[in-house]
C-alpha positions as CSV (number, residue, x, y, z in Angstrom):
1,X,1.2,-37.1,-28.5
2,X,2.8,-35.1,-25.6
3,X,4.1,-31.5,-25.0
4,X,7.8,-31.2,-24.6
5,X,8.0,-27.1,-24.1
6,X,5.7,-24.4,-25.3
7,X,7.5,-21.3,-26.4
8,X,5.0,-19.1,-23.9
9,X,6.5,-20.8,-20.5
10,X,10.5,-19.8,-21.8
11,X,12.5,-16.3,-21.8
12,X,14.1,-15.2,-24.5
13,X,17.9,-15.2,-24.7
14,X,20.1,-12.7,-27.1
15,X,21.7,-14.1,-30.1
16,X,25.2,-15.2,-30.0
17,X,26.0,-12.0,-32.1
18,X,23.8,-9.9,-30.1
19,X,21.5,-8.4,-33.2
20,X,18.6,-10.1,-31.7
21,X,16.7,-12.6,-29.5
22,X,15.2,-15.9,-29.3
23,X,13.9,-18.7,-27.5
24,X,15.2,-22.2,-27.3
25,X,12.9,-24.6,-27.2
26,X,15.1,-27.8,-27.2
27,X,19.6,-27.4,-26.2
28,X,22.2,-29.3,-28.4
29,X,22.2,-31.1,-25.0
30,X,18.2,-31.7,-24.4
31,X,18.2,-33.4,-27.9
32,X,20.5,-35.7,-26.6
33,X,17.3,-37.4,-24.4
34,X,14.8,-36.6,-26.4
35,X,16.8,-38.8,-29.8
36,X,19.9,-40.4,-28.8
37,X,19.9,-42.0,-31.7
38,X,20.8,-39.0,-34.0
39,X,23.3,-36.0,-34.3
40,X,22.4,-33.8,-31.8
41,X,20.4,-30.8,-32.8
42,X,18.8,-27.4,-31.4
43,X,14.9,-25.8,-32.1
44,X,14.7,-21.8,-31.6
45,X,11.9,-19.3,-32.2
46,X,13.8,-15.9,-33.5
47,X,12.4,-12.5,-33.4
48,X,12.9,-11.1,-36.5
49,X,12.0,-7.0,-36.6
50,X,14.6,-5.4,-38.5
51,X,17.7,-6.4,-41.2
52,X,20.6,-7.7,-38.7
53,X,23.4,-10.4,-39.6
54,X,22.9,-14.0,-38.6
55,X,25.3,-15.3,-35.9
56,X,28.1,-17.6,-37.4
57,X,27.4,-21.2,-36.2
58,X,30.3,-23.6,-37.7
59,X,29.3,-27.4,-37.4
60,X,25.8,-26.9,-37.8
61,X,23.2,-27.3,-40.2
62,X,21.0,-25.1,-40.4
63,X,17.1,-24.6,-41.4
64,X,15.2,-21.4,-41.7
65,X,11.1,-21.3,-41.8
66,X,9.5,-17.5,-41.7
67,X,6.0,-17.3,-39.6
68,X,3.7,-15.0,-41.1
69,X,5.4,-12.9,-43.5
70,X,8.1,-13.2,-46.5
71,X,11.4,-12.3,-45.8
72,X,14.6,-12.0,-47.5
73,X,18.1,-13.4,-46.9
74,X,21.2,-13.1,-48.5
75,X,23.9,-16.1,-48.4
76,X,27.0,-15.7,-49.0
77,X,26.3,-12.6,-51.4
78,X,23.3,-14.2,-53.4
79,X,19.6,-13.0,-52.1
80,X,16.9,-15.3,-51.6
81,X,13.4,-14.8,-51.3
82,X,11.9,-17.4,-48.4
83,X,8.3,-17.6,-47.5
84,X,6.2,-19.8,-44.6
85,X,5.3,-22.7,-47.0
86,X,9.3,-23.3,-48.3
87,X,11.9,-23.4,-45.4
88,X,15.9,-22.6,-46.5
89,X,19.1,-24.7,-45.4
90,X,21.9,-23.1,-45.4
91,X,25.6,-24.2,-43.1
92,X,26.3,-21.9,-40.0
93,X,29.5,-21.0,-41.3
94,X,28.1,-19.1,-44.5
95,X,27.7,-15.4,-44.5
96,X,23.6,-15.1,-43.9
97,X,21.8,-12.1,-43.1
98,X,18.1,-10.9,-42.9
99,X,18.5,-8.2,-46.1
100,X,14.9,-7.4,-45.4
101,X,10.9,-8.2,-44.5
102,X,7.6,-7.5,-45.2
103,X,6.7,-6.6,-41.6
104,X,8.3,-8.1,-38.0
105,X,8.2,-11.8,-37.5
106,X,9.2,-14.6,-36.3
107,X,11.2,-17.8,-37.5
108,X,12.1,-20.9,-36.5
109,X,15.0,-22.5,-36.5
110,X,16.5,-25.9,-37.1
111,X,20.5,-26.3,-36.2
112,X,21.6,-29.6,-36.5
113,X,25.6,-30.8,-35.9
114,X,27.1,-31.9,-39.2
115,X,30.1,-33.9,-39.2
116,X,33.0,-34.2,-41.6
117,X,30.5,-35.7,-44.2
118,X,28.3,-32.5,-43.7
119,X,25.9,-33.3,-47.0
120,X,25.0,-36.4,-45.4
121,X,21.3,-36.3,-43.7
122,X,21.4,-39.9,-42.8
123,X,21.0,-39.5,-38.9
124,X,19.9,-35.8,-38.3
125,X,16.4,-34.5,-37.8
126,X,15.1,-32.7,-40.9
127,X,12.7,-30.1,-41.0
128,X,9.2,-29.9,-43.2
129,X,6.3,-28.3,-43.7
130,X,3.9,-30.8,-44.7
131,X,2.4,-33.7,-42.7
132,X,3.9,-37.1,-44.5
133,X,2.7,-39.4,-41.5
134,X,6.3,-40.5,-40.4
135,X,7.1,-37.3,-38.1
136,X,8.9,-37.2,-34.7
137,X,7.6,-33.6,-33.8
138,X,5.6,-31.3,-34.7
139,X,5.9,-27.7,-33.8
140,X,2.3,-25.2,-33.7
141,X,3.2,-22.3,-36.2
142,X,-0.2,-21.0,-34.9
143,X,-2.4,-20.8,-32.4
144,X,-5.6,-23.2,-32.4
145,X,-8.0,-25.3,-30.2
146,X,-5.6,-26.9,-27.0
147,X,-2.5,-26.0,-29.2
148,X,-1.0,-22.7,-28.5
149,X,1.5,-21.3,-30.8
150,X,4.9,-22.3,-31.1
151,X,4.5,-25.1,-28.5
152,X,7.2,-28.6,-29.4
153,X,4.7,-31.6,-29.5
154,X,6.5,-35.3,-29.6
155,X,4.3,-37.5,-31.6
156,X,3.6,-41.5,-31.8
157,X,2.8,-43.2,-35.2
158,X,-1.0,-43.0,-34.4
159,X,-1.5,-39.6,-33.7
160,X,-3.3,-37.4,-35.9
161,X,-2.6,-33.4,-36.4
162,X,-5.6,-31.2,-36.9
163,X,-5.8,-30.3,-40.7
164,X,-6.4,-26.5,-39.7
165,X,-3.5,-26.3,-37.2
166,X,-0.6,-25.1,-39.5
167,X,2.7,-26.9,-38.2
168,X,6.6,-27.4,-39.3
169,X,6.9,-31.2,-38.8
170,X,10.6,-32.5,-37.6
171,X,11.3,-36.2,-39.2
């Protein structure tokens, strides 16, 4: 297991809309190294401190996990409830806002390109939130012993998580 980018050593950027900011921790293009075998694909950290629209992203998949508190979203006119333990997926061109949360967070974020088969997920990274043991990264969703939060961690078939580190997993 090896660090690929901790969240602490990037700046944030704005979001494409400008309602609020986060940090990349992998490009559309630094995917392309890291799998060049699948659709290319992009990890963020978003701040999340107040309802705001999400930025329309067409072509991409897209996966939604809260940190630390519930929050609510509404998708294309429907509300859903999402919490740390159940990620959402929803397609960068639907209407998605933050409609409201229990307190400021963060989130993170999976955007990966679809193509013209887009409910096909043969080929594109897929975000979880329990350890299955087939796993290309895991992300920290906490802080712990020698793992800071929010830091990308590529991982070999033999390596072993800590069972107390809480993590999103990326298969």
């Amino acid at each position: 297991m090896h660090v690929i980018t901790s969240f602490d050593d990037l700046e944030p950027v704005p979001w494409a809309n400008g309602a609020g900011e986060t940090t990349e921790l992998v490009s559309l293009i630094q995917s392309q190294a890291l799998t060049p075998n699948l659709r290319r694909w992009r990890l963020s950290i978003a701040r999340l401190d107040r309802p705001a629209a999400f930025s329309p992203l067409p072509g991409l998949a897209r996966t939604f996990l809260p940190i630390g508190a519930e929050v609510a979203l509404e998708i294309d006119g429907q509300v859903h409830s999402v919490t740390p333990a159940a990620p959402v997926k929803f397609r960068g061109e639907q209407n998605v806002s933050l409609s409201s949360l229990e307190e400021p967070c963060f989130a993170l974020n999976l955007m990966v390109e679809t193509d013209d088969q887009a409910t096909s997920e043969q080929n594109a990274l897929q975000m979880m939130t329990q350890f299955t043991g087939s796993a290309l990264f895991a992300v920290t969703l906490e802080s712990g012993p020698g793992y800071p939060k929010f830091q990308l961690l590529e991982l070999e078939q033999t390596n072993v998580l800590p069972g107390h580190l809480g993590v999103a997993i990326l298969h």
